[in-house]
C-alpha positions as CSV (number, residue, x, y, z in Angstrom):
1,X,-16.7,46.9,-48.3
2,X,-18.7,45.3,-45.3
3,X,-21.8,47.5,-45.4
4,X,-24.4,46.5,-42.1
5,X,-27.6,48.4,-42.7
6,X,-28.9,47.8,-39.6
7,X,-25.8,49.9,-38.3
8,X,-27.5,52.9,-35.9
9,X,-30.9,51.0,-35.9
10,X,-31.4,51.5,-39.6
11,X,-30.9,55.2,-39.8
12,X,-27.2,55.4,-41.9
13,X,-28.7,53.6,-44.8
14,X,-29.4,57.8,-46.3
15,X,-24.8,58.2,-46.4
16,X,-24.8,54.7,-48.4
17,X,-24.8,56.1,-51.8
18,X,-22.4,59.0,-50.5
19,X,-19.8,56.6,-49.5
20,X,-20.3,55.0,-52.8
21,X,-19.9,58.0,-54.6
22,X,-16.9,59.3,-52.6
23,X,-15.1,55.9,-53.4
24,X,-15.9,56.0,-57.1
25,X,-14.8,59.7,-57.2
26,X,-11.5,58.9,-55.4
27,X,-11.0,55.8,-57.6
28,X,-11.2,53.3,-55.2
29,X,-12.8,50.0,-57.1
30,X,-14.3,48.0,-54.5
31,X,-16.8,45.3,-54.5
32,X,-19.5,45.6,-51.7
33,X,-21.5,43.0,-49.7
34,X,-24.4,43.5,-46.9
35,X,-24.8,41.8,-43.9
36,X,-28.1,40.5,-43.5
37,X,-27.2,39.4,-39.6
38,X,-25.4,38.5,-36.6
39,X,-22.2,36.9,-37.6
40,X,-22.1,37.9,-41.2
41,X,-19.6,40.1,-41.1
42,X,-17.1,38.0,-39.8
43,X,-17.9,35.5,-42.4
44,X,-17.3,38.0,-45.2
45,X,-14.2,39.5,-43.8
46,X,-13.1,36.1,-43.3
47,X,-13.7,34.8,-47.3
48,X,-12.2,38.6,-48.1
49,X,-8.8,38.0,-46.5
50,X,-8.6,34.4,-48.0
51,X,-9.0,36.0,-51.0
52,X,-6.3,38.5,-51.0
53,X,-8.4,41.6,-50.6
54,X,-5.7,44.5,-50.1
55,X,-7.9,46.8,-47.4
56,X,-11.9,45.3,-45.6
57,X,-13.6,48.9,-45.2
58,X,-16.5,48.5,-42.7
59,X,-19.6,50.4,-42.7
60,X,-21.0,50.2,-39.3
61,X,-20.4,50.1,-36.2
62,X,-18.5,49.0,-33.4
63,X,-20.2,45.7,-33.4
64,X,-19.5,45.0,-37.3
65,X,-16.1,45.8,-36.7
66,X,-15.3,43.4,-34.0
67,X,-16.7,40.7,-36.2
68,X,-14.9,42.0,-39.3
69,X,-11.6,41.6,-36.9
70,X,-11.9,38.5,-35.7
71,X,-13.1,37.2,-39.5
72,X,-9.5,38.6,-40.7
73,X,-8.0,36.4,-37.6
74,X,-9.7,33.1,-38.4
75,X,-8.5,33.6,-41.8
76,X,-4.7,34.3,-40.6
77,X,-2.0,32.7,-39.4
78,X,-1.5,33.3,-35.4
79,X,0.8,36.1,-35.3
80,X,0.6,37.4,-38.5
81,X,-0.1,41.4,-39.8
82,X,-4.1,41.5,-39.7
83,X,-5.4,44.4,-42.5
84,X,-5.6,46.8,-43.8
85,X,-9.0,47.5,-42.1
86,X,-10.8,51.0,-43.4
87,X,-13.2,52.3,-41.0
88,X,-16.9,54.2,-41.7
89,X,-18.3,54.9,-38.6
90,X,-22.4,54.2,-39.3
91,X,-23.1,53.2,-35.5
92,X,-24.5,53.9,-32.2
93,X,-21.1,54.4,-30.4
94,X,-18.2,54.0,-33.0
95,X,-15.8,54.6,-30.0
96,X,-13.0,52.9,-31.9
97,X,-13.5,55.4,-34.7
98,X,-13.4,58.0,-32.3
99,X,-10.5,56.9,-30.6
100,X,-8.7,56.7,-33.5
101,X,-9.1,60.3,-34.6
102,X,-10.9,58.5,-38.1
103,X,-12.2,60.8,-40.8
104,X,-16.2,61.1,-40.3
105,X,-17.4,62.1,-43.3
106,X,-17.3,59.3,-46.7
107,X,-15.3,61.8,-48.5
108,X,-12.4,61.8,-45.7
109,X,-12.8,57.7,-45.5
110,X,-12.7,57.7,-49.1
111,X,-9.7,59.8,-49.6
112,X,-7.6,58.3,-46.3
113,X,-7.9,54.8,-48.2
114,X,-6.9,56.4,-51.6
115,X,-4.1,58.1,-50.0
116,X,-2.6,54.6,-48.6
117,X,-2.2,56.1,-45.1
118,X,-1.9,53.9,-42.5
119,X,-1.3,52.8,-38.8
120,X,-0.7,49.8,-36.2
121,X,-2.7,49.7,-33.2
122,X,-2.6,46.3,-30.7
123,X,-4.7,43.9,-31.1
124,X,-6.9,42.4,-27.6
125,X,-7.8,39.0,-27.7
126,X,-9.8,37.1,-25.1
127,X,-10.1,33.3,-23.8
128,X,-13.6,32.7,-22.1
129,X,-14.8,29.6,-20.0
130,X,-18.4,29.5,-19.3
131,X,-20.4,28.2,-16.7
132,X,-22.0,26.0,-19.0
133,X,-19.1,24.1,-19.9
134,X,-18.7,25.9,-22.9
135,X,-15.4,28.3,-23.9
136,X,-14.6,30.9,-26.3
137,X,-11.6,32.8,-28.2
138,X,-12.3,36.5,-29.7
139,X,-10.3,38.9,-30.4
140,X,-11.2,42.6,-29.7
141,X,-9.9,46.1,-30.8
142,X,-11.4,48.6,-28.3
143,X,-12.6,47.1,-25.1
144,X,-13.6,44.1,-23.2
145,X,-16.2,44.2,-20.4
146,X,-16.8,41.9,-17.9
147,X,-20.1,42.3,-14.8
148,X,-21.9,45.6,-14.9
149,X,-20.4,47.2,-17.9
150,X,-21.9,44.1,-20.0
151,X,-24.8,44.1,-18.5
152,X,-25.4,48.1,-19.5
153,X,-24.6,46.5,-22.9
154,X,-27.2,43.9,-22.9
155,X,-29.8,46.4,-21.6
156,X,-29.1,48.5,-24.5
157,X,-30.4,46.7,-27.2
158,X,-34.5,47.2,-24.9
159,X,-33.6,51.2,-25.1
160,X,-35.1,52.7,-28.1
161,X,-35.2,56.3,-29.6
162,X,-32.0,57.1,-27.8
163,X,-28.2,56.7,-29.1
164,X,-24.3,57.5,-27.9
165,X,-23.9,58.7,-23.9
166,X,-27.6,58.6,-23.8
167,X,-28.8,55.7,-24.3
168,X,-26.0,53.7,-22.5
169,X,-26.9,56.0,-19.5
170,X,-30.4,54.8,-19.8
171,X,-29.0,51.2,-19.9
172,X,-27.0,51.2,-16.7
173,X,-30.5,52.4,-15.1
174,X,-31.9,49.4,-16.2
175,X,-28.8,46.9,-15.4
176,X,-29.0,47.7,-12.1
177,X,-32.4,47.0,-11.1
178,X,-30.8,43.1,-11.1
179,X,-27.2,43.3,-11.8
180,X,-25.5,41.0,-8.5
181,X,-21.9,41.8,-7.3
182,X,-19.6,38.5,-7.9
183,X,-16.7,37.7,-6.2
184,X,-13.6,37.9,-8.5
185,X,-10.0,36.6,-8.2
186,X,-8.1,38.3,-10.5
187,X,-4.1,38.8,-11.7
188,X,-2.3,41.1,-14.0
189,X,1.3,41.0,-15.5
190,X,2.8,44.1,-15.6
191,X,4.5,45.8,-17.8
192,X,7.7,44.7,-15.9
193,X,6.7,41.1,-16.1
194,X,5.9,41.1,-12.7
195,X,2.2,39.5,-11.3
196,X,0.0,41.3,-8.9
197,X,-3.6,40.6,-7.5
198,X,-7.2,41.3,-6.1
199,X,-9.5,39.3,-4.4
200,X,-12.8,41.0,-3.7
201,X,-16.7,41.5,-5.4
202,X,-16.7,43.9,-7.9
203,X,-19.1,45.8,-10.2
204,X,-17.2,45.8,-13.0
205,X,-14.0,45.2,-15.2
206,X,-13.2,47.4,-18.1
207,X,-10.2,46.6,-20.5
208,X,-9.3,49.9,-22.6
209,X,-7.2,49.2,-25.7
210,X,-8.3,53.0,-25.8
211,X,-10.1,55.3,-24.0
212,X,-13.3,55.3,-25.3
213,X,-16.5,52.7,-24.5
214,X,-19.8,52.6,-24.2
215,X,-20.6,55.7,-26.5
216,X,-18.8,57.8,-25.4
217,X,-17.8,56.8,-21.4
218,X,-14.1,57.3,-20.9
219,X,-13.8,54.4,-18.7
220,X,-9.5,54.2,-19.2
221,X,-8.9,58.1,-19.9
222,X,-5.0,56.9,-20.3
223,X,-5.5,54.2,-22.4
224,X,-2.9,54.3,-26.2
225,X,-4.1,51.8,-29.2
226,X,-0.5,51.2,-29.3
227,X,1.4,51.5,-26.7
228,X,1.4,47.3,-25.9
229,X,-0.4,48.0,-22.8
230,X,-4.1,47.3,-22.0
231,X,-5.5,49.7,-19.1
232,X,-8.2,48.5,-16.7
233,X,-10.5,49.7,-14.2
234,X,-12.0,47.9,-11.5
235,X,-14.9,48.6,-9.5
236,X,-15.9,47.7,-6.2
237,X,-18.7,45.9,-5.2
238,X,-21.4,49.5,-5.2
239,X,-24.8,49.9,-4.1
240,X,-26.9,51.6,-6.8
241,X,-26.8,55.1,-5.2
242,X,-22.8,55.3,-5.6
243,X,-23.0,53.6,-9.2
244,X,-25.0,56.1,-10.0
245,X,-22.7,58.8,-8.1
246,X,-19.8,57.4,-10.3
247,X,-21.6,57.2,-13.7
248,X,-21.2,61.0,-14.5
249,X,-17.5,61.0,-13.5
250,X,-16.9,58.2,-15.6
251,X,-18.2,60.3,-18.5
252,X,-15.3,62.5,-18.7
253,X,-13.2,60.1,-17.5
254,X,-13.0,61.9,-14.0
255,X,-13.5,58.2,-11.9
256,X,-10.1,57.5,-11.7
257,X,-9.3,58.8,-8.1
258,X,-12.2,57.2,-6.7
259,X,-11.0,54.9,-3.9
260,X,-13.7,52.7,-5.5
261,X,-11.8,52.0,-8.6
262,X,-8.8,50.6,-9.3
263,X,-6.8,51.5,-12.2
264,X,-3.6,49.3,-14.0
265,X,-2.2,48.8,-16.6
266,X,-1.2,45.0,-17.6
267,X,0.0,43.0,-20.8
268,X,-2.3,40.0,-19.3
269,X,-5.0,39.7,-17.0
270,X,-6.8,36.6,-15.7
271,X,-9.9,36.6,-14.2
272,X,-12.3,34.0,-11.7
273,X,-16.0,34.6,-10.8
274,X,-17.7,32.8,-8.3
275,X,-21.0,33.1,-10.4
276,X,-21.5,33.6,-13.8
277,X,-21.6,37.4,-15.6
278,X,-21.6,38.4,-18.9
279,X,-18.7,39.8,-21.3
280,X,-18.5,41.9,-24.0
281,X,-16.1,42.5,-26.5
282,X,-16.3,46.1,-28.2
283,X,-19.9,46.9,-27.5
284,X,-21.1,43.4,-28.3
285,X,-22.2,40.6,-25.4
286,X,-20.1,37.1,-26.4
287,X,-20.8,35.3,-23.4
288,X,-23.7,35.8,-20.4
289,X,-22.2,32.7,-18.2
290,X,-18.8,33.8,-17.5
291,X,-17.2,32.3,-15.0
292,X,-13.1,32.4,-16.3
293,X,-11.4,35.1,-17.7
294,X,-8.4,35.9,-19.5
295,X,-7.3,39.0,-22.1
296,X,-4.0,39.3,-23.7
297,X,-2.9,42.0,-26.0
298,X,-1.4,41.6,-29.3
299,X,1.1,44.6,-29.9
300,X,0.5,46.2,-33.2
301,X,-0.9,43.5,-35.0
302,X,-3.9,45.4,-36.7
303,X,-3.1,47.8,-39.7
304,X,-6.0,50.3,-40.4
305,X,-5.8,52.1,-43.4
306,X,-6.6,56.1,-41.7
């Protein structure tokens, strides 16, 4: 078990000892490890799935799990069956969980790992190049953002006292004060193989491996975690009026016939910026000097025990 205690600003230490106690009364035998920072937890899954460790539960949010993902990864062959990967959702947004349909309470975590249930969902993995020279290569299970969307994410971490919808609401407010519209050249394969385009500034990109981002914000309504598709949305270039116009919609999901926003559906997309933005992969910011893109989905490579 991958416990973060930071998970939900400190506040899901008090279901610790009931997740404990739900594991031991289910007989699960587990051995448990904190993270005591950024990056620990993909450390720990990482050591974990070298050493044969039959199911990584994570206690926290969506943050810990990304890491805990793309631990299992470095420790795998490319290709191969990552998990099983149990899920506690102890965060701010825990929109994978929520996707997913995951139990909530530590009994119902306890009891979906002791009955061996599981399921495949795709697996999102991303290849950055910065404007610094620099590149990257995560792997993501719920969404990547690219523009405004990180930028909301960024914000989030100055909004205190608030959590889920609410506080990434409060984010965008702030994003936009300085957030700049870059020109983006982007193309998608279909799910037909075939390659289409747009050239043109935009606020945003969201990839959905499922519905669900930014606490709550249903930003690909039609998104499946396993239907080997990724959806995307697109926004225009906005001013801050109609962002704000759009914000509400995109709550329930409602956005999608704004001539604003573009929807698809791809295997692949690429994407150029002609100035840096930041990217985030499920709810945490990976790079802030984007200037290449490119996502790729994995069909059913991650097994969550649920």
């Amino acid at each position: 078990m991958v416990y973060n205690p930071a998970a939900r600003r400190g506040r899901s230490a008090s279901r610790k000892q009931r997740l404990i106690e739900s594991l031991r009364n289910a007989g699960v035998s587990y051995d448990l490890v904190e993270t005591t920072g950024p990056g620990d937890a993909r450390s720990l899954a990482k050591t974990a799935q070298e050493r044969g460790y039959g199911i990584i539960l994570v206690a926290g949010g969506d943050g810990t799990m990304n890491e805990t993902v793309n631990g299992m990864a470095e420790a795998a062959l490319p290709g191969v069956l990552l998990g099983k990967l149990a899920l506690f959702a102890a965060g701010t947004g825990n929109d994978l969980a929520h996707a997913l349909g995951a139990a909530k309470s530590p009994e119902g975590v306890a009891a979906a790992i002791a009955n061996g249930h599981t399921r495949r969902i795709d697996l999102g993995v991303l290849n950055v190049r910065n404007a610094s020279g620099t590149s990257l290569r995560r792997y993501f299970a719920n969404n990547a953002g690219m523009g405004l969307e990180a930028s909301v994410t960024v914000e989030s971490s100055h909004v205190k006292r608030l959590s889920g919808s609410l506080l990434y609401l409060a984010a965008a407010l702030r994003a936009l004060r300085s957030y700049r519209m870059p020109r983006a050249d982007i193309v998608w394969e279909t799910g037909n193989g075939d390659a289409e385009s747009l050239e043109q500034r935009i606020s945003l990109i969201s990839v959905g491996n499922s519905m669900r981002a930014g606490g709550g914000f249903r930003l690909t309504p039609d998104a499946l975690l396993d239907d080997g598709m990724f959806d995307a949305a697109i926004a225009d270039a906005l001013s801050r009026r109609r962002v704000l116009m759009l914000l509400p919609l995109a709550l329930f999901g409602k956005h999608t016939g704004n001539r604003a926003v573009h929807m698809l559906r791809c295997r692949r997309l690429h994407a150029r910026f002609d100035e840096p933005l930041p990217v985030h992969l499920d709810g945490e910011v990976v790079s802030t000097d984007a200037v290449e893109v490119e996502v790729e989905i994995e069909p059913g490579r991650l097994k969550l025990a649920i």
